[in-house]
Legacy VTK file of the C-alpha trace (Angstrom):
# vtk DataFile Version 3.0
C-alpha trace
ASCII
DATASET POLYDATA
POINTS 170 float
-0.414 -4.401 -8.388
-2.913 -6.499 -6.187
0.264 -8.900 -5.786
2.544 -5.837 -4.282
-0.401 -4.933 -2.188
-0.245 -8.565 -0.593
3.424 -8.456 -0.236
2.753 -5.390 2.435
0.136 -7.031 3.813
1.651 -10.296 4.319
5.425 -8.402 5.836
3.024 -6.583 8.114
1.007 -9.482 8.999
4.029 -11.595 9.660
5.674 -8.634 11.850
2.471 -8.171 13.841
2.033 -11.855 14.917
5.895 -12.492 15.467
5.755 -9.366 17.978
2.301 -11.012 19.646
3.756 -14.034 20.237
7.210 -13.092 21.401
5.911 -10.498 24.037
4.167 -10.973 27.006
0.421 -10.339 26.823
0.747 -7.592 29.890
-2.337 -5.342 29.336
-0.177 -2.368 30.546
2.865 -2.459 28.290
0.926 -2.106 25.136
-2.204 -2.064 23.828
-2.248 -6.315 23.004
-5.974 -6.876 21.857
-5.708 -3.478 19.008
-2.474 -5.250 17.592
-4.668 -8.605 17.365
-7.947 -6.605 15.424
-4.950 -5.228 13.172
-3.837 -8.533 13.099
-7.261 -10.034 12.302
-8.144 -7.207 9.475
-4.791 -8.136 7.628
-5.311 -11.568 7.615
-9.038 -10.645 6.450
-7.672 -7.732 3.713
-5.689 -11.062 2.413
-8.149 -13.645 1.773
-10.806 -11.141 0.495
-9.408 -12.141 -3.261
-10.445 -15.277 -2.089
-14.134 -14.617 -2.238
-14.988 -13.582 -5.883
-14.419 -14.376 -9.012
-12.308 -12.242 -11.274
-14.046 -8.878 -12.320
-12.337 -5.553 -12.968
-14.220 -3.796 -10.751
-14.484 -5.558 -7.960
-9.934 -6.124 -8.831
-10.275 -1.995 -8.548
-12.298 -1.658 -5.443
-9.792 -4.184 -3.587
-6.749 -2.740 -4.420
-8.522 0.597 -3.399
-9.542 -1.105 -0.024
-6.257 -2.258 0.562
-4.322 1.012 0.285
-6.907 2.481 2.306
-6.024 0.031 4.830
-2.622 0.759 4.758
-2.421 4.421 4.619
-5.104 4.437 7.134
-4.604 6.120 10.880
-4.159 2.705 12.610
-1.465 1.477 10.424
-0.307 5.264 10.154
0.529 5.151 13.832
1.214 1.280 14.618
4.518 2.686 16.490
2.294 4.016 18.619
0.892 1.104 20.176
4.332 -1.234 19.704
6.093 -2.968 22.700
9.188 -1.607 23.989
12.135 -2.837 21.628
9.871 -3.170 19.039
9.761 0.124 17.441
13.123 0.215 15.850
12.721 -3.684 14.494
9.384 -1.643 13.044
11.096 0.478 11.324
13.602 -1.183 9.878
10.940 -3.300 8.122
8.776 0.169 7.086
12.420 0.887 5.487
12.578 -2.631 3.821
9.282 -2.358 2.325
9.779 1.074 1.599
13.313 -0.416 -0.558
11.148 -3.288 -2.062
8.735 -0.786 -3.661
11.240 1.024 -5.021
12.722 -2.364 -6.666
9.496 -3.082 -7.845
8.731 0.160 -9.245
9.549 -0.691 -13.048
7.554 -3.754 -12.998
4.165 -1.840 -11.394
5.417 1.315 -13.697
5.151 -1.375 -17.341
1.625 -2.652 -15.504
0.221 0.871 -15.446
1.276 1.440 -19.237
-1.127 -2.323 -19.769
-4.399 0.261 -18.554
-3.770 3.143 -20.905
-6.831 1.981 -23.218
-6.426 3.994 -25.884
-3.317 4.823 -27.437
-3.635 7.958 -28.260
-4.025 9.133 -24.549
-0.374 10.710 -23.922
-2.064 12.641 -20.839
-2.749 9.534 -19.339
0.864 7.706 -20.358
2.608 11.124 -19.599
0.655 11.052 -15.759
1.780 7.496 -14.726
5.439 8.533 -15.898
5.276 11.539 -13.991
3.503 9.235 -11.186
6.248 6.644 -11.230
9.112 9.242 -10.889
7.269 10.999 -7.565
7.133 7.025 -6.332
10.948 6.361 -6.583
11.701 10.212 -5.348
9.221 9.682 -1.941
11.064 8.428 1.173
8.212 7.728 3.033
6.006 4.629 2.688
2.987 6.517 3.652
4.361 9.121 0.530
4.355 6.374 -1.551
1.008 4.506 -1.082
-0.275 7.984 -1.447
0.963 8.330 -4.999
-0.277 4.571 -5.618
-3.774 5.426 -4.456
-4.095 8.178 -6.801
-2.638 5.933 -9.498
-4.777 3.234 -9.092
-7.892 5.817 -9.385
-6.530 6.690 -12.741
-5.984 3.567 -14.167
-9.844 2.603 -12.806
-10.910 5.592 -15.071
-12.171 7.157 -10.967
-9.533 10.155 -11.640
-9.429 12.048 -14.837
-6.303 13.756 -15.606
-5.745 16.467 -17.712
-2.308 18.278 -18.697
-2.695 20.987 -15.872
-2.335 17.650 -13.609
0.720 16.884 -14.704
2.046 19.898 -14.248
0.858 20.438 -11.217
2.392 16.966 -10.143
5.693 17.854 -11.251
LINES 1 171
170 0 1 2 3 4 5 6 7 8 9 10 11 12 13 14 15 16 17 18 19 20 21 22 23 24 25 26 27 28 29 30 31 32 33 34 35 36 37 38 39 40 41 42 43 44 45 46 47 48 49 50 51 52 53 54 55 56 57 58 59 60 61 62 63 64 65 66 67 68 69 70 71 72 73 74 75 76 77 78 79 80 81 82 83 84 85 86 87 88 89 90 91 92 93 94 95 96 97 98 99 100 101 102 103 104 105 106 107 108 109 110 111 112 113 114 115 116 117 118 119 120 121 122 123 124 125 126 127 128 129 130 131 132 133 134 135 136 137 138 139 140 141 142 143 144 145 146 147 148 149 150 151 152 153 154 155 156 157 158 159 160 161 162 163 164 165 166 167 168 169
């Protein structure tokens, strides 16, 4: 999971600097030095793993961070503060990582299934499948992370889930 969340963060991190270095650093067109702090807090958001050794916790806590990040209001509404011409090459790569989720989908779906502890806990196993079926129906990448926040909480044991969840997923 931690390596899809660094796949976003690195696309977005590569489209962010390519746009700040192949536009002209007029104050007026855009807002220059808020696409450099994003810039900066990706970079930052990507060598945090760096830091620490390995402990679940802290493994739980990043991914949280990093979804936060991404499904916060600044990356919400990067559009917003793009260069002329640069919207539509924006979203076109929203829509590519939107597609590369969805590849990826059965591979993060069979790494869920690896933090059902006990297995005897069909709510749990029956939640993620439910989960996983929302994640390749959502169009929208900001639908998506959503569903992979609350995922993530389960599988850290920071949700509980009971069979009224699942059907109120559904």
């Amino acid at each position: 999971m931690n390596s899809i969340l660094n796949h976003i963060l690195q696309a977005s991190y590569r489209f962010v600097t390519q746009m700040l270095q192949e536009t002209t650093a007029d104050p007026e067109s855009y807002p220059r030095e808020k696409l450099k702090t994003y810039a900066e807090l990706l970079l930052r958001l990507l060598h945090i793993d760096d830091e620490l050794e390995y402990d679940e916790e802290y493994h739980y806590n990043l991914m949280l961070k990093k979804l936060n990040f991404l499904k916060g209001r600044t990356t919400k509404y990067l559009s917003t503060y793009l260069p002329e011409g640069w919207v539509e090459v924006y979203m076109k790569n929203k829509q590519d990582i939107v597609v590369w989720i969805d590849e990826s989908a059965e591979e993060l779906h069979d790494t869920f299934r690896c933090y059902i502890s006990d297995e005897d806990d069909h709510v749990k196993y029956q939640y993620f499948n439910e989960g996983f079926d929302d994640l390749l129906r959502a169009n929208l990448i900001q639908q998506k992370l959503t569903i992979l926040l609350d995922l993530i909480k389960v599988a850290a044991n920071r949700k509980k889930v009971s069979f009224t969840d699942i059907y109120m997923q559904t």
